[in-house]
N, C-alpha and C positions, 0 to 999 in steps of 0.2 A: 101263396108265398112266392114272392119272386127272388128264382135262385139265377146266377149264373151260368147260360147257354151254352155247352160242350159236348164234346164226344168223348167219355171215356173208353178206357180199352187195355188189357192188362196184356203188354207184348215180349215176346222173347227173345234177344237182341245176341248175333254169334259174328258173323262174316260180313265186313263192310259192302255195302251196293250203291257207294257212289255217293258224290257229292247231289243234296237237293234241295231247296227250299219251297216254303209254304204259304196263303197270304194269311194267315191268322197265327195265333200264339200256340206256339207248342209247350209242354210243360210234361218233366219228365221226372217223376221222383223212383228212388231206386231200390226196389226191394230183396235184392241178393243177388251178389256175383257185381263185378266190378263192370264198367260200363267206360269204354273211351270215345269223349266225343271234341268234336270240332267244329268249333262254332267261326263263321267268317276269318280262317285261317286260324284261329284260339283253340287251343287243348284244353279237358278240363276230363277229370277222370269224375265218375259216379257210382258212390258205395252207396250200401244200404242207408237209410234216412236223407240221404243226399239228393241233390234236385237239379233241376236248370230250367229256366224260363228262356226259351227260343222267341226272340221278337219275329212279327211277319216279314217275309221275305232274306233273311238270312241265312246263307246258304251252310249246311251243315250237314257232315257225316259222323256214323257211327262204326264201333269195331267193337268186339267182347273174344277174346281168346278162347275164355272158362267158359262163357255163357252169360249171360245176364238178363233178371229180369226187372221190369220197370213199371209201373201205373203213369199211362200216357194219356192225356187232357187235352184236347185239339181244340180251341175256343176262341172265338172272335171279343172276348169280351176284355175291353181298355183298361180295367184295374190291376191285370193283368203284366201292364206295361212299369207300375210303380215297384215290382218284386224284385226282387233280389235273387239270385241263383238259386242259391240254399233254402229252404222250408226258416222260420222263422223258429218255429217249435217243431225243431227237429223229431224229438220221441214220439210228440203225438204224433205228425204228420208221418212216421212209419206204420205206430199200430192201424194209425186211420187206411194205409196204403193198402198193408196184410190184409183189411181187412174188405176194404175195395176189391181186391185181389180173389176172396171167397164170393162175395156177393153177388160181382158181376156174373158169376156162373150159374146165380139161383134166379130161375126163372116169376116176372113177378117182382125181383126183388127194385128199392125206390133208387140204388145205387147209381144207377146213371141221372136221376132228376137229383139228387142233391148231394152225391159226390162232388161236383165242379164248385158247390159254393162253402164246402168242407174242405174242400183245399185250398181256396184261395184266402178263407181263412188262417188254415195252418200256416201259409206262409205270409200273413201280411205282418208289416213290424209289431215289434209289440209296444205295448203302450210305455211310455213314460214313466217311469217308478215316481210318484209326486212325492216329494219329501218329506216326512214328518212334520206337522207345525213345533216348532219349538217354545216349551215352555216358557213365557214372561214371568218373572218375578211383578208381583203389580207392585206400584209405587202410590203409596201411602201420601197421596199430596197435603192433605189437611197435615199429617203430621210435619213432614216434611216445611212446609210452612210456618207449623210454631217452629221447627230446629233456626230455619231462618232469621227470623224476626227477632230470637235470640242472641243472635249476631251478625244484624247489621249494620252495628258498629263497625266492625271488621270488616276489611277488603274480603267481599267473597266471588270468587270466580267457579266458572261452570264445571271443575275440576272436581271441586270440594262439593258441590251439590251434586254430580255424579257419585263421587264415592259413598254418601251418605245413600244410593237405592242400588248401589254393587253395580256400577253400568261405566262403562267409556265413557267420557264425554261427549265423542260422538253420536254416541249410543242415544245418550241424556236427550242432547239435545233434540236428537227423532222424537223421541218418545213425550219430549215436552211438547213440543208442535203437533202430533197426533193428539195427544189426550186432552191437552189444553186449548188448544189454537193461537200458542202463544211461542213467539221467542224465548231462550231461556232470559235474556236479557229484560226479555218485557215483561214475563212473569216474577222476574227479582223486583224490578220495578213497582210493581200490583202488591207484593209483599213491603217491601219499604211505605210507599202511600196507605197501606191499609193500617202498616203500626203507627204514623203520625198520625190518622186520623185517631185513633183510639187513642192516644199520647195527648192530646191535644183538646179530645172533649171529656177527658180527666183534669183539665187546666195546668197539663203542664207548658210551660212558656217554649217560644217557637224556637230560641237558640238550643234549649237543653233537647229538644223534638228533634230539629236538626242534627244535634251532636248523637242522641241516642241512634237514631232510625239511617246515619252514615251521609246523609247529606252534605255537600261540600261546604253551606254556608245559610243560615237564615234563610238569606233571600232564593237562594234555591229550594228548599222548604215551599218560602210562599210562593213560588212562580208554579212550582207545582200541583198546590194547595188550590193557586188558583183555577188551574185546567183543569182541575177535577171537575171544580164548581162550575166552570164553562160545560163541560161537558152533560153533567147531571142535568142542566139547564136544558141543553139542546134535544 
């Protein structure tokens, strides 16, 4: 298994010794007692759960009044570089520290080969909460198509065929172009041409088809009548 390469060390921090820096990542999580540090002229105080990623070469002192103590990571390793001060999962990343903090003392024990890649877990971000898929209502198009044809006599706009499956129209409209691969426009279309054909190979005559199925005129009828037949052709 390949873990990330460090030096753990569990250390106990009282009276500042000066400003110093290091060429690798230091990383300081804080397991009791308050910790003051300074990071390239920056304060930052450290309580228990609490952490700091030292990049290489920036120069930094510490101070603890009370006493403080810290689980310290000295590691060359770049992932390193994407953290954030703080442990990501704060609670774990203490019990894990406590518990760094016994281990390293038991001889034998694996705490130094995969403590460093136990923390850099603890602190990497956390993932993304991915949303919930939201339920769709499915839309019944067969039916939705008799409601149509039933009235396309009638001016109907993409409003009124919304309301009829409980959807915005902008909603409608996605959701015709998804399921169908059609425009709501060209699927109103597809429904008007399907009832003339049925209107039509019943014998009924092409103005009453027209007038029924909402066609401007006869001759819009046939011109459409005809593209169909163009197309079936091709």
């Amino acid at each position: 298994m390949d873990v990330p390469q460090g030096s753990l060390s569990l250390r106990h921090y009282g009276a500042s010794h000066g400003s110093h820096a290091h060429e690798h990542f230091q990383v300081l999580l804080g397991l009791d007692g308050v910790l003051d540090l300074e990071v390239q002229g920056r304060g930052r105080r450290i309580a228990a759960g609490q952490g700091c990623v030292i990049a290489p070469g920036d120069h930094h002192d510490f101070e603890s009044r009370e006493g403080s103590r810290c689980i310290v990571l000295d590691t060359p390793h770049a992932a390193w570089a994407r953290c954030a001060y703080d442990p990501a999962r704060t609670a774990q990343a203490l019990a894990l520290g406590h518990y760094l903090a016994h281990a390293l003392q038991q001889r034998g024990s694996l705490a130094q080969h995969y403590g460093p890649a136990l923390l850099l877990e603890a602190w990497q971000p956390l993932p993304q909460a991915v949303p919930p898929a939201r339920h769709q209502r499915p839309i019944h198009w067969e039916q939705l198509a008799t409601w149509t044809q039933q009235r396309l006599h009638e001016p109907l706009s993409v409003a009124q065929l919304a309301a009829q499956v409980f959807l915005s129209p902008t909603q409608f409209a996605a959701r015709c172009r998804r399921e169908t691969g059609l425009s709501v426009m060209h699927w109103l279309r597809r429904q008007r041409l399907a009832l003339a054909l049925q209107l039509r190979g019943r014998g009924m005559g092409v103005a009453a088809t027209a007038l029924h199925c909402g066609y401007r005129s006869p001759s819009a009828l046939t011109a459409a009548l005809r593209r169909q037949s163009g197309e079936s052709i091709q």
